[in-house]
C-alpha positions as CSV (number, residue, x, y, z in Angstrom):
1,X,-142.7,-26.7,-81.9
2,X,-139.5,-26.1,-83.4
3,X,-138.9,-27.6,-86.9
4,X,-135.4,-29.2,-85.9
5,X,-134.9,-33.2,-86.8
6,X,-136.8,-35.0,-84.2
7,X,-134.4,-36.4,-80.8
8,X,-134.5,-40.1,-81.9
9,X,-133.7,-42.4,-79.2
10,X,-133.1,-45.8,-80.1
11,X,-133.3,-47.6,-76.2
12,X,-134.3,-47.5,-73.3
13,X,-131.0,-47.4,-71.8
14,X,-130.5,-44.3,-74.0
15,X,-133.1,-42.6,-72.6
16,X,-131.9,-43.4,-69.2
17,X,-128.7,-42.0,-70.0
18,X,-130.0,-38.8,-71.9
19,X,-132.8,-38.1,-69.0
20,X,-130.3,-38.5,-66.3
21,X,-131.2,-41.5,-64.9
22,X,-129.4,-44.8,-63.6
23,X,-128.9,-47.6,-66.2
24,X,-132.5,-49.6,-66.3
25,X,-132.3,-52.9,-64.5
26,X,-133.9,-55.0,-67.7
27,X,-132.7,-53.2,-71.0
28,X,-136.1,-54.1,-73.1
29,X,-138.8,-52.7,-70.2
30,X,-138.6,-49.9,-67.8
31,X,-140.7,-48.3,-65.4
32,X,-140.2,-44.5,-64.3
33,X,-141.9,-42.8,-61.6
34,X,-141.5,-39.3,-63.3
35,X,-140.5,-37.5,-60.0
36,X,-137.5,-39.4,-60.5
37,X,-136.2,-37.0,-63.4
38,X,-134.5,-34.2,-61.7
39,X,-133.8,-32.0,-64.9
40,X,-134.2,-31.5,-68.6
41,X,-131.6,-32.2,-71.1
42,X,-133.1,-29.6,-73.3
43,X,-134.1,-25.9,-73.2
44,X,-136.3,-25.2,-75.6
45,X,-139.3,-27.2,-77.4
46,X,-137.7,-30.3,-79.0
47,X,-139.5,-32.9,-81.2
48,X,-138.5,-36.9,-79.8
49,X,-138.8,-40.5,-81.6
50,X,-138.6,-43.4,-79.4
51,X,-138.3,-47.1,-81.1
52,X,-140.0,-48.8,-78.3
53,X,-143.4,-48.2,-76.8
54,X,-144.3,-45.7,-74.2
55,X,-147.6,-46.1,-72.0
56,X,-147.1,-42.6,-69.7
57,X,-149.9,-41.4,-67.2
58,X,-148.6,-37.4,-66.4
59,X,-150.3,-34.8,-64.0
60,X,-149.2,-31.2,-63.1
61,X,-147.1,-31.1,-66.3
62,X,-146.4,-27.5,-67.0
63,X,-145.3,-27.6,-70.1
64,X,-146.6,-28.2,-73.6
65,X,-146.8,-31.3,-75.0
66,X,-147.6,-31.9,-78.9
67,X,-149.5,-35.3,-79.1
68,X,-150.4,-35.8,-83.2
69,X,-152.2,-32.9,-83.9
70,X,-153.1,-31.2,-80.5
71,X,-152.0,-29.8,-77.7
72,X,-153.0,-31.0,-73.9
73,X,-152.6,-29.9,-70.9
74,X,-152.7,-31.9,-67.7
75,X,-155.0,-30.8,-65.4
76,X,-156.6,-34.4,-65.3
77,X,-155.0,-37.5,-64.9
78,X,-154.1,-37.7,-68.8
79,X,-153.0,-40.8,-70.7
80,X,-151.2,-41.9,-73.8
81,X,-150.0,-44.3,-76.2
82,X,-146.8,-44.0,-78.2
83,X,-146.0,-46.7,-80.7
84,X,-142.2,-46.8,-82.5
85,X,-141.2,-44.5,-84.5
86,X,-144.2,-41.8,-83.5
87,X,-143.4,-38.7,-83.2
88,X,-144.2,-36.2,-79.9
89,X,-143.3,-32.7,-78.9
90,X,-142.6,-31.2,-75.9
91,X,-142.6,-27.9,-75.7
92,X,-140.4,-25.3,-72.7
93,X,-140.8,-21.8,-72.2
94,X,-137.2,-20.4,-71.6
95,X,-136.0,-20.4,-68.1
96,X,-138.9,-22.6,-66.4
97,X,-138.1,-25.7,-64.7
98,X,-140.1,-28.4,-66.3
99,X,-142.2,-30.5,-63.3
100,X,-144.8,-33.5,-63.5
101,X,-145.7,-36.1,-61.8
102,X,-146.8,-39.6,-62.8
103,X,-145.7,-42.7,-64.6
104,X,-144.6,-44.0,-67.5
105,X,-144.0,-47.5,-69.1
106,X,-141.3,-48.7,-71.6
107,X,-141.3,-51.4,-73.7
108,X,-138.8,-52.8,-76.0
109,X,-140.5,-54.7,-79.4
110,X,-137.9,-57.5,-78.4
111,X,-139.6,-58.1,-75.0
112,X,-142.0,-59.2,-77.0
113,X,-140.4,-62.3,-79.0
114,X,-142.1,-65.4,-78.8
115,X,-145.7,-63.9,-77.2
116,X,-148.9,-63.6,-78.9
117,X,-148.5,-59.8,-78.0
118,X,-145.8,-59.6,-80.5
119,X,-148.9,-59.8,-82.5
120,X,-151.6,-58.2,-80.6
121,X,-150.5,-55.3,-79.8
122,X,-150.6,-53.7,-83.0
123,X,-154.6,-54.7,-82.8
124,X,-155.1,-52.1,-79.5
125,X,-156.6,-48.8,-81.8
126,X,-155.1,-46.4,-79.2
127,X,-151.5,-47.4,-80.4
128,X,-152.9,-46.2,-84.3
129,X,-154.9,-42.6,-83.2
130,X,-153.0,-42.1,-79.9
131,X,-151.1,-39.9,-81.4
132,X,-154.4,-37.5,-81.8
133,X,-156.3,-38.4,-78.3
134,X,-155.2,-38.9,-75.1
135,X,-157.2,-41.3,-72.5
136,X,-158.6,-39.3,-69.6
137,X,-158.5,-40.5,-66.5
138,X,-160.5,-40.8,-63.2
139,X,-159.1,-40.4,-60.1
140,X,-159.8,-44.3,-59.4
141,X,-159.0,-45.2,-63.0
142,X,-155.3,-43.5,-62.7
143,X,-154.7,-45.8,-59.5
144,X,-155.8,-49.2,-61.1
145,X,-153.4,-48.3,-64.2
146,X,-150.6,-46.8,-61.9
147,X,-150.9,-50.4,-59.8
148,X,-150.4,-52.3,-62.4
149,X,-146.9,-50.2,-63.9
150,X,-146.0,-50.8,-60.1
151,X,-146.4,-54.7,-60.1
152,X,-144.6,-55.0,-63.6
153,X,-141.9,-52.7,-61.9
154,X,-141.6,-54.9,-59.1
155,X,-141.4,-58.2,-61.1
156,X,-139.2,-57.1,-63.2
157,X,-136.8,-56.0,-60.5
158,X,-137.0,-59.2,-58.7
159,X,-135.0,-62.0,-59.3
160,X,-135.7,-62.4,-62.7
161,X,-137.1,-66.5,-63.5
162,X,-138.8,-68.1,-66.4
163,X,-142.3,-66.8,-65.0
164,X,-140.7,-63.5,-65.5
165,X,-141.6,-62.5,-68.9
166,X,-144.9,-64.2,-68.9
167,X,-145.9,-62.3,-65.7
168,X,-145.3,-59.2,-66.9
169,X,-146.8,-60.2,-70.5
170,X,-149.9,-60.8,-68.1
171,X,-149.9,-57.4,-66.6
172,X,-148.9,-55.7,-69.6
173,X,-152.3,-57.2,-72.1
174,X,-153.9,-57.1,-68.4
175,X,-153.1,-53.1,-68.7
176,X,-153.9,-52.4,-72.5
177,X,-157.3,-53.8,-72.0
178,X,-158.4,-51.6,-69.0
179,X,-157.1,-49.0,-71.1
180,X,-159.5,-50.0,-73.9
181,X,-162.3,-50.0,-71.3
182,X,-161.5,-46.8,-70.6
183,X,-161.2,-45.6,-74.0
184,X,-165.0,-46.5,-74.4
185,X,-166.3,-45.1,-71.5
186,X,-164.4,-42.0,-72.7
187,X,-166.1,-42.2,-76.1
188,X,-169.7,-42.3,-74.0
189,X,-168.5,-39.9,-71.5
190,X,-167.4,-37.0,-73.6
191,X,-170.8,-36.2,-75.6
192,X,-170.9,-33.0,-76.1
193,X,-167.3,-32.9,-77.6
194,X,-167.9,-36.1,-79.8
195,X,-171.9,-34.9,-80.9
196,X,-169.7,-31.8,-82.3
197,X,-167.0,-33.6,-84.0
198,X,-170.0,-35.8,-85.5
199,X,-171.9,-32.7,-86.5
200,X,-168.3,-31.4,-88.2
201,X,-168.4,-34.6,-89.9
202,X,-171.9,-34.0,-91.7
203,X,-170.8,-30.4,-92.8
204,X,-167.6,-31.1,-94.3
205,X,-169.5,-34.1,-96.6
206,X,-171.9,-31.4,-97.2
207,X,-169.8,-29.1,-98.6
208,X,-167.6,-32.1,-100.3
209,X,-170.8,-33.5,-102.3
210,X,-172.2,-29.8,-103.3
211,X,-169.2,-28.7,-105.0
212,X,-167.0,-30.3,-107.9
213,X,-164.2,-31.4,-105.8
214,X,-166.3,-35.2,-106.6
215,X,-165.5,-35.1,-110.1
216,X,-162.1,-34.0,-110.0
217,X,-160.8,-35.9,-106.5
218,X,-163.5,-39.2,-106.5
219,X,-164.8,-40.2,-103.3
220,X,-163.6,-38.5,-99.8
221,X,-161.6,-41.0,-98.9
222,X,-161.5,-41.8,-94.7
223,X,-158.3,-40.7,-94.0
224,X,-159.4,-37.1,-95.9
225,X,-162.2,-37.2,-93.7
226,X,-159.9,-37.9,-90.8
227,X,-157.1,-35.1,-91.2
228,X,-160.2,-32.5,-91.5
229,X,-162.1,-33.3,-88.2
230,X,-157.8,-33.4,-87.1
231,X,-158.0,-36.6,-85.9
232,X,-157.2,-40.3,-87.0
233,X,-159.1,-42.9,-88.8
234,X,-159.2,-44.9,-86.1
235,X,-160.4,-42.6,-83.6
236,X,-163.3,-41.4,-86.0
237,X,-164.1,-44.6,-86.9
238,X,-164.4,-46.0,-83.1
239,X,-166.3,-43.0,-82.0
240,X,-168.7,-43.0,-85.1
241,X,-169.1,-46.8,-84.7
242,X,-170.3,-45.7,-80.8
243,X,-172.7,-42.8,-81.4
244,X,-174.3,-44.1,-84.2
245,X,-173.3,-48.2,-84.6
246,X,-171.4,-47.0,-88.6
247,X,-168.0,-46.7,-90.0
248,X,-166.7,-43.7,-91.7
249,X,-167.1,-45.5,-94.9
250,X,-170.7,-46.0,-94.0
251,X,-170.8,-42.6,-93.5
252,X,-169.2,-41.4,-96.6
253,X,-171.3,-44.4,-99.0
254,X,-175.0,-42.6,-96.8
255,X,-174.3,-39.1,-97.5
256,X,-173.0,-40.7,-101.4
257,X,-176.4,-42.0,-101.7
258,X,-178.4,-38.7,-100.3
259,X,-177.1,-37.6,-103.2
260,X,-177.2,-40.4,-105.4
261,X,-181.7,-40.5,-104.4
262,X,-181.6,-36.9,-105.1
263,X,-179.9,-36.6,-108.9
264,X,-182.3,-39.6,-109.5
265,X,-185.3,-38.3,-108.5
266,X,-184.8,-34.0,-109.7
267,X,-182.6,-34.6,-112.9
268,X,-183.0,-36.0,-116.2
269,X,-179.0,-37.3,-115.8
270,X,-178.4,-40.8,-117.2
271,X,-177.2,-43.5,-114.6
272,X,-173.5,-42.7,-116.5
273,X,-174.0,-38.9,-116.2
274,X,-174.4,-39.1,-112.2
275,X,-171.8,-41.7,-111.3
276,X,-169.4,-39.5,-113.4
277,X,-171.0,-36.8,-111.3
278,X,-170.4,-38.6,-108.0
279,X,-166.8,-39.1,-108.6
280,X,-167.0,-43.2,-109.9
281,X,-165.0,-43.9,-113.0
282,X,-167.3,-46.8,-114.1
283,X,-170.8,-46.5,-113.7
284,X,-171.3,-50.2,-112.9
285,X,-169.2,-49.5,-109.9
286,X,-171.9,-46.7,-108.5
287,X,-174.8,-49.0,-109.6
288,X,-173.5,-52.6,-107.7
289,X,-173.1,-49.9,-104.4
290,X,-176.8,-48.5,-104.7
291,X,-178.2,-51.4,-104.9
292,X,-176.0,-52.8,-102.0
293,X,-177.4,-49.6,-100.4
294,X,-180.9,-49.5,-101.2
295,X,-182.0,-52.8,-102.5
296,X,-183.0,-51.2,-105.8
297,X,-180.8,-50.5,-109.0
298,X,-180.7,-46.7,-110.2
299,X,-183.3,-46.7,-112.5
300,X,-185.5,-48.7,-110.8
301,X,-185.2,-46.0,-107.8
302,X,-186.0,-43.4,-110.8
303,X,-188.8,-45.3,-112.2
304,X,-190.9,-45.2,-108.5
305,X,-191.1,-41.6,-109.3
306,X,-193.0,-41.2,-112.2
């Protein structure tokens, strides 16, 4: 992606006007039915910030789009979350016509004054790690998410009452939780690639807790954890809280006491000497977690050795 300042668009009417299309008929909430955008306003790969939300569902894109720290194509019906101030690139090679089909949803903060999704939204994960995985899609799951941008479309194009806004609220939280539906099934669904992340996961604590980087850094913290398997905290911690029913924390504390058991048990290191070794400034902090952990203090795990 080219390293220029990111394309910030501030509204959705701006985003009308720089994509070409006609003013939006309600400034804070906008559907578009992606065949509608005829061109490109750029050539070449281009980083964007929008300050509203976007909820887009793309197929047969043939470009390249930047989403967090990976790349996707769009073979699949592909789906993905964009909060304010995110940012996304698309990349162009030079002299193709970009094309894709599909849908996308935007969404104002201000449509969302006085509603309890003013609020909640910020609570839907996918808004946090969306930026580093997209929501794949069945062929029936694209058509019950694509109904429901439809029906919003169409309320908000009707004469607009004081049912209005609530209506589309309706739709809208009706829309984010089939989309965290989804999300789960994908977590199940996608085994093999989440096993591997998992098993990714154990290495890099591996090598973290064998070498010194304990003593001079502390504890991994999750969002280190995070940035290594390239993903977000909240996308690790929602698939490891699937496959195995832990956080990343639990994680991190487990593989802490592995290693905690195993100083105790094949050194002569005081209680001080290992939680300096295990990256804790005050030993009392590593002896209230291993008892948390393992019901025993650390000498009284050491002493059921001799």
């Amino acid at each position: 992606m080219a390293s220029m300042q990111p394309l910030r668009i501030k509204t959705i009417s701006e985003y009308h006007r720089v994509m070409g299309l006609p003013k939006p008929e309600h400034p804070l909430i906008s559907v578009i039915n992606f065949e509608s955008i005829k061109y490109m306003p750029f050539e070449e790969s281009i980083s964007v910030v929008f300050d509203f939300y976007s909820i887009s569902l793309k197929r047969d894109f043939n470009g390249r789009f930047k989403y967090g720290q990976q790349q996707y194509d769009f073979d699949e019906g592909l789906m993905f979350f964009i909060s304010p101030g995110q940012v996304f690139g698309i990349g162009i090679e030079k002299g193709v016509a970009l094309t894709h089909t599909g849908w996308m949803l935007l969404i104002h903060p201000d449509f969302f004054w006085n509603t309890h999704l003013a609020k909640t939204i910020k609570q839907y994960e996918y808004f946090n790690y969306s930026v580093h995985e997209a929501l794949y899609l069945s062929e029936k799951e694209e058509t019950i998410i694509t109904g429901m941008m439809q029906n919003m479309e169409q309320e908000y194009r009707s004469n607009i009452d004081k049912f209005s806004q609530d209506i589309i609220i309706a739709q809208l939280e009706l829309l984010l939780n089939y989309a965290d539906r989804f999300y789960n099934r994908q977590f199940i669904t996608r085994k093999i690639t989440n096993y591997h992340i998992l098993d990714r996961l154990e290495d890099i604590l591996a090598e973290y807790f064998s070498s010194d980087t304990l003593i001079s850094k502390g504890l991994p913290t999750v969002q280190y954890v995070a940035d290594m398997l390239n993903v977000s905290p909240g996308y690790l911690s929602g698939l490891l809280k699937t496959l195995t029913g832990q956080s990343t924390q639990q994680h991190i504390h487990d593989k802490l006491m592995e290693k905690a058991k195993e100083k105790l048990s094949t050194t002569g290191l005081s209680v001080s000497e290992i939680a300096y070794e295990l990256g804790f400034e005050h030993p009392q902090s590593f002896s209230k977690l291993f008892k948390i952990k393992t019901n025993l203090s650390p000498l009284a795990f050491r002493q059921s050795f001799n």
